[in-house]
C-alpha positions as CSV (number, residue, x, y, z in Angstrom):
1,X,226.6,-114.6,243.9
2,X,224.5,-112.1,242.4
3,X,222.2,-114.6,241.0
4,X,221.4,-116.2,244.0
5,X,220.8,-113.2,245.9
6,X,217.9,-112.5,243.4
7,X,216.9,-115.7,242.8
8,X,216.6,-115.9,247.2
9,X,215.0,-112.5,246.8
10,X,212.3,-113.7,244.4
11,X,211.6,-116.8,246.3
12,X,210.7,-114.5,249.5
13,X,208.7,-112.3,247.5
14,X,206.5,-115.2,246.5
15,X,206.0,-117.0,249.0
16,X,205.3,-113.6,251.0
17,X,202.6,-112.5,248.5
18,X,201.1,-115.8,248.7
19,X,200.3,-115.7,252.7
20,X,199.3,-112.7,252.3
21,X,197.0,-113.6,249.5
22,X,195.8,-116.5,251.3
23,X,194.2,-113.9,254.2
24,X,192.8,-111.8,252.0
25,X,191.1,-114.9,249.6
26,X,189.2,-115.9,253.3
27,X,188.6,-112.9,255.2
28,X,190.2,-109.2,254.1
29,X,189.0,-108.7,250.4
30,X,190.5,-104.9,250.8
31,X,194.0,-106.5,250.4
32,X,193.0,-108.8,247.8
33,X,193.8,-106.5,244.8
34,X,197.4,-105.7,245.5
35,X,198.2,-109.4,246.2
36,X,197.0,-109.9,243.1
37,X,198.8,-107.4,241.1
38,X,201.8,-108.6,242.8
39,X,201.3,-112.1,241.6
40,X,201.4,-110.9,237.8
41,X,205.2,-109.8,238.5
42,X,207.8,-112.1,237.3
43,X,210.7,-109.8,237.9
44,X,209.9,-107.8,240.9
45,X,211.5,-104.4,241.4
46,X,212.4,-102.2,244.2
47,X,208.7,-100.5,242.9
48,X,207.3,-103.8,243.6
49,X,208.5,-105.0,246.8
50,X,207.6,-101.7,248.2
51,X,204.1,-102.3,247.3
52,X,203.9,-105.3,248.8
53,X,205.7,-104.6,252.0
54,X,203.0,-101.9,252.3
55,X,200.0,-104.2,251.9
56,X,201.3,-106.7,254.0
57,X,202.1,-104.8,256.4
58,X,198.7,-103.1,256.7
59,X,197.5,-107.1,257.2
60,X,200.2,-107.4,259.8
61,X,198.5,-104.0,261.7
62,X,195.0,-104.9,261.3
63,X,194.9,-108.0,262.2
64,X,191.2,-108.4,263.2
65,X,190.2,-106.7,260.3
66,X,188.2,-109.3,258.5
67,X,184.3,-109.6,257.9
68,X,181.6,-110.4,260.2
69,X,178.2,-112.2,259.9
70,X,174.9,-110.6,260.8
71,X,171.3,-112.4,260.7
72,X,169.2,-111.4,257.1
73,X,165.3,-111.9,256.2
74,X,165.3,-114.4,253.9
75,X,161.7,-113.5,253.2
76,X,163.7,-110.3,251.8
77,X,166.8,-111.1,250.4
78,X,168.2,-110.6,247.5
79,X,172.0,-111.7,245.9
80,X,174.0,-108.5,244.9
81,X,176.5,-109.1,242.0
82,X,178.5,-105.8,242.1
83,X,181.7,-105.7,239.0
84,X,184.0,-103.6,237.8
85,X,187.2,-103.5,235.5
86,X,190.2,-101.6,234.5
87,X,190.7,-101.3,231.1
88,X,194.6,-102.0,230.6
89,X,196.3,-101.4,233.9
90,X,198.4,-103.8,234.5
91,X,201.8,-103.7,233.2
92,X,201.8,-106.1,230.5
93,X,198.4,-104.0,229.8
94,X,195.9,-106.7,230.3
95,X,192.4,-105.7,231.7
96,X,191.9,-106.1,236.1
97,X,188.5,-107.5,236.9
98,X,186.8,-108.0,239.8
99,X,183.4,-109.1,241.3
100,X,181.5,-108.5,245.3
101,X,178.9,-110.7,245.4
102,X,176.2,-110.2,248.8
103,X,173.7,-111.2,250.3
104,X,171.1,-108.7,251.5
105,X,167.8,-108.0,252.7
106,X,164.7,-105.3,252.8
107,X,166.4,-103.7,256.1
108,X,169.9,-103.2,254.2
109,X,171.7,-105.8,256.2
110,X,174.3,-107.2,254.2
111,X,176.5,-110.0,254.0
112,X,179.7,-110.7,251.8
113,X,179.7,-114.0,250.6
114,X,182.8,-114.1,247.5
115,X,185.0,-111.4,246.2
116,X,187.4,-111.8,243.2
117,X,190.1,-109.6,241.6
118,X,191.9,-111.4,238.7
119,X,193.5,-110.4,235.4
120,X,191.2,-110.6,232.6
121,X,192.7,-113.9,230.6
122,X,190.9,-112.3,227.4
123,X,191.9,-109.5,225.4
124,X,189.8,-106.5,225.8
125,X,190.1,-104.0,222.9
126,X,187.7,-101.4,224.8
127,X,186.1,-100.3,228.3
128,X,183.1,-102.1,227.3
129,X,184.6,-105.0,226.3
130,X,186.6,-105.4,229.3
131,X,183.3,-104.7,231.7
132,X,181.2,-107.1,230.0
133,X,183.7,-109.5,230.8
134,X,183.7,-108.6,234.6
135,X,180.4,-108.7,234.4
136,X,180.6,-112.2,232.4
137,X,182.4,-113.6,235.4
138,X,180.6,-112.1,238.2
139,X,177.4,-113.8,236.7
140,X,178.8,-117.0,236.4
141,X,179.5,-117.1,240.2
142,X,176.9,-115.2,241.8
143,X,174.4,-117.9,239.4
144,X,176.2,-120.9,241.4
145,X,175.8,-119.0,244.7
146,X,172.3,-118.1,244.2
147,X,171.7,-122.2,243.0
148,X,173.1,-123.6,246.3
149,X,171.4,-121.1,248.3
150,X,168.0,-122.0,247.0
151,X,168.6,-125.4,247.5
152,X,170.7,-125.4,250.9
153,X,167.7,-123.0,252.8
154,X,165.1,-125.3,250.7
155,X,163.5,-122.1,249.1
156,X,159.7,-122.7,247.1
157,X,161.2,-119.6,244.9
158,X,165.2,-118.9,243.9
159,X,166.9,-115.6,245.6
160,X,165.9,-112.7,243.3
161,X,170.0,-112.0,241.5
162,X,170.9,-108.3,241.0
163,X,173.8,-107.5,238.8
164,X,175.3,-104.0,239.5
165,X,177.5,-102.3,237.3
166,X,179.1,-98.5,237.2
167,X,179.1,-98.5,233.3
168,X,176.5,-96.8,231.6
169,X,177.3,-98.2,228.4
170,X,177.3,-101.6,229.4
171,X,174.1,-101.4,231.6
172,X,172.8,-99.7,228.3
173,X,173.7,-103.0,226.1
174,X,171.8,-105.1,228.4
175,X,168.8,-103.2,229.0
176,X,167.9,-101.3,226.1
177,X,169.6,-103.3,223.6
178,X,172.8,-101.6,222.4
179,X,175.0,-103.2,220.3
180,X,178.9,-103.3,219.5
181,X,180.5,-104.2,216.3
182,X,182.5,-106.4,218.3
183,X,181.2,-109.9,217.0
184,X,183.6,-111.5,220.1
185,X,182.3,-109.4,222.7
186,X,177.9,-110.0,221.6
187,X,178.5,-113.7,222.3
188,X,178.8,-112.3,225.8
189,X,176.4,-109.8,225.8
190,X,173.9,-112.6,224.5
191,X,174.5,-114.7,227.0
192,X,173.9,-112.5,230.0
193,X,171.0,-110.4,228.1
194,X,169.3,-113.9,227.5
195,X,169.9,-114.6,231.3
196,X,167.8,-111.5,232.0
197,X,165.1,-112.2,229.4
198,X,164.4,-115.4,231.2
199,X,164.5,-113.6,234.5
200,X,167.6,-115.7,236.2
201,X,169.2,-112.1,236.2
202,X,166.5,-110.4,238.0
203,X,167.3,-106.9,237.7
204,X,170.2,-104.7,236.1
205,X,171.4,-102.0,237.8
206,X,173.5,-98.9,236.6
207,X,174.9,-97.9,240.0
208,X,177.2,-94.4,241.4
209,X,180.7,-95.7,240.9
210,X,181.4,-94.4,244.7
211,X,179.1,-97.0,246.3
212,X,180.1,-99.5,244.0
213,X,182.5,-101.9,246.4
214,X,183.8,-104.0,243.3
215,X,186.0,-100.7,242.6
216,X,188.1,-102.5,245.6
217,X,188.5,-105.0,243.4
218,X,190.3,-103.2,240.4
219,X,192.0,-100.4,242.2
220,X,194.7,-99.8,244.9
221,X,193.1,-97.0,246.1
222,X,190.9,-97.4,249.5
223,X,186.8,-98.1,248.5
224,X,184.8,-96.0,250.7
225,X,182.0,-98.2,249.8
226,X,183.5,-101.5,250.3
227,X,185.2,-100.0,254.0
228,X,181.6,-99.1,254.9
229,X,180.0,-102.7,253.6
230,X,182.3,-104.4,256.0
231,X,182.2,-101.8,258.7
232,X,178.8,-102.1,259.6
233,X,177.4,-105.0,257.1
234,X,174.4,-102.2,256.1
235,X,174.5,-102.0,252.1
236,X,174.4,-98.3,250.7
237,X,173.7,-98.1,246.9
238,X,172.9,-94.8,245.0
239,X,171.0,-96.3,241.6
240,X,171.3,-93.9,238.4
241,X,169.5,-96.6,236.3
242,X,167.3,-99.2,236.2
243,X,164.4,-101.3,234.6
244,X,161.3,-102.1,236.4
245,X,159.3,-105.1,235.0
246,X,156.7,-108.0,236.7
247,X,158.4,-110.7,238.4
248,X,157.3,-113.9,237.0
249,X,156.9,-117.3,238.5
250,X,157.7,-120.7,237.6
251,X,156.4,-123.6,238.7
252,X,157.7,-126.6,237.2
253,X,155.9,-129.1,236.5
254,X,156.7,-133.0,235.9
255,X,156.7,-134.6,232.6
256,X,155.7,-138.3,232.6
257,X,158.0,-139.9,229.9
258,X,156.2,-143.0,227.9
259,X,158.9,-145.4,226.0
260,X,157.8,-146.9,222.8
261,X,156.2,-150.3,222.9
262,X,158.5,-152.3,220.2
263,X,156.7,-153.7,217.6
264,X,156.3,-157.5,217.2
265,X,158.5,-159.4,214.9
266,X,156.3,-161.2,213.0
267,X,157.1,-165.5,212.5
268,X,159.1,-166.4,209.6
């Protein structure tokens, strides 16, 4: 009897989470975090249930609570990759990270376009290590949204990609060339340092960790900065550090490609 009561129990905590989780994948990325720390408990507690009653229902009280859409200068715009990451928080001691990737312009209006929080699947051995893989991550997403963009709006130049971080270390690694003795974690850093070099990664940012939104994203607490983003879609960053260089552009030009005549075979 026991057994099935947990086992019912468990079932209802899962399936729970996993509405929940479904709202706040589409529309409320302030609920996202705990749904997502819930779904790394196997054996949930009277702790955990308690968490979870208390995020869902916040969803279940604010039920308009979601994001809305306002008009941007494309002529201005630019794609905002904000990350973060906690180093060894969740229980089993693994590394949260999270990305907020938007979509602004000149006048500060902003749009959300993707927000993530997932345990890191790597092992981080340090804060930097853990960052540059948030960072990793966000990259690799906010490079396929600013792709289909470009395409999509049929742009004659790609959106200029910012990547935002609250680490001064890691912002350090990328723009003055630090280094680590971790040989695992400067296959990374060469990757997205090699990203900026060729100017896909326009700019690298070394942002206040208060107006950071991606701190949503790694953290129970309530993000002042992300409440605000959503709020009233105007984008509020306080910069500590950052790299001014020329834009370069490309233009691409065709190559004709000639195939080799094949020599004639002469008679026998």
């Amino acid at each position: 009897m026991k057994h099935g009561y947990y086992l019912r129990m468990y079932k209802q905590y899962v399936a729970q989470r996993a509405l929940g989780a479904y709202i706040a994948s589409v529309s409320q990325p302030e609920a996202l975090f705990d749904l997502s720390f819930a779904a790394q408990t196997t054996q949930p507690g009277k702790k955990d249930r308690k968490v979870l009653n208390k995020r869902l229902q916040w969803q279940i009280d604010n039920p308009t609570r979601g994001l809305r859409f306002v008009k941007i200068d494309l002529r201005t715009a630019q794609l905002y990759a904000f990350v973060d990451a906690s180093f060894a928080n969740n229980k089993d001691s693994s590394s949260q990270i999270g990305h907020v990737i938007v979509l602004a312009d000149a006048q500060n209006n902003a749009n959300i376009l993707h927000w993530s929080s997932t345990k890191c699947k790597r092992v981080a051995r340090s804060v930097l290590a853990s960052e540059t893989y948030a960072m990793a991550n966000g990259f690799d997403v906010a490079a396929v949204i600013k792709s289909t963009l470009t395409q999509l709006l049929h742009l004659s130049e790609p959106i200029p990609l910012v990547l935002c971080t609250d680490s001064k270390s890691l912002y350090e690694c990328l723009v003055k060339l630090g280094t680590t003795r971790e040989k695992r974690l400067m296959i990374d850093l060469m990757c997205l340092r090699q990203a900026y070099e060729r100017q896909e990664i326009t700019e690298v940012r070394w942002i206040n960790g208060n107006t950071n939104p991606a701190d949503a994203m790694t953290k129970s607490k309530p993000c002042r900065a992300l409440q605000e983003l959503i709020d009233m879609n105007k984008l509020r960053i306080d910069v500590d550090g950052w790299v001014e260089r020329p834009s370069t552009k490309r233009n691409p030009t065709s190559k004709n490609v000639r195939f080799a005549t094949p020599a004639a075979t002469p008679d026998l």
